[in-house]
C-alpha positions in Angstrom: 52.0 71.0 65.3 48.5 72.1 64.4 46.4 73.2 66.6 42.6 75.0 65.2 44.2 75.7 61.6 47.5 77.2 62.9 51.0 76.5 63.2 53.3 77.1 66.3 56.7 78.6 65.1 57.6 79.6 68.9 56.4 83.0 69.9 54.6 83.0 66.3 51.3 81.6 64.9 50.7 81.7 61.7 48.0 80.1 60.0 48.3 77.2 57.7 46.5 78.7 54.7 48.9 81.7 54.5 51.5 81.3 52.2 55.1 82.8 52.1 56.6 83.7 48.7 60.4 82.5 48.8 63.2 81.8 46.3 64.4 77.9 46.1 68.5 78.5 47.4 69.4 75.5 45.0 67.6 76.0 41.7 66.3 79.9 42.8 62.5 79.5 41.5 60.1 81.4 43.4 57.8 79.0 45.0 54.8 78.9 47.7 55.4 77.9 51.3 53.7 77.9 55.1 56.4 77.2 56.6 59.0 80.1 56.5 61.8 77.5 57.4 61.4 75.5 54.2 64.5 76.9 52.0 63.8 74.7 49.1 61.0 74.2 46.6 61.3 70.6 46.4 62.6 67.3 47.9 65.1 67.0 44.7 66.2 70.4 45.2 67.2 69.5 48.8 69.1 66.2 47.9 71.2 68.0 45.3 71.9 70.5 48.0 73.7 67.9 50.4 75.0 66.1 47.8 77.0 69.6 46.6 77.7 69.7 50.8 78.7 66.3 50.7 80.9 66.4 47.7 84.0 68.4 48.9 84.0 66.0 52.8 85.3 62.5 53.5 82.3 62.5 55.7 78.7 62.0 54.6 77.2 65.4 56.0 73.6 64.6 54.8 74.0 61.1 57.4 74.5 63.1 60.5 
């Protein structure tokens, strides 16, 4: 968690006002992010993701 404006990602610090350009992996837009394990650039974009995951399985993936 946070602990004097940083974030513990392991071995790394990084502080919380730095932010990471990445590419959204379900819509591909470029957004902002402090977290470098966020891999989507919004809770909608993540849903649709599962659901595609979910879609092809007789087993609701995005449950587990």
């Amino acid at each position: 968690m946070s602990a004097g404006g940083k974030i513990n990602y392991g071995d790394t610090y990084m502080s919380e006002d730095i932010k990471i350009k990445s590419n959204c992996r379900q819509c591909k837009k470029e957004f902002d992010t402090n977290d470098p394990r966020e891999f989507y650039c919004s809770k909608q974009c993540k849903e649709e993701a599962l659901a595609e995951l979910d879609n092809g399985s007789d087993e609701c993936l995005s449950c587990q």
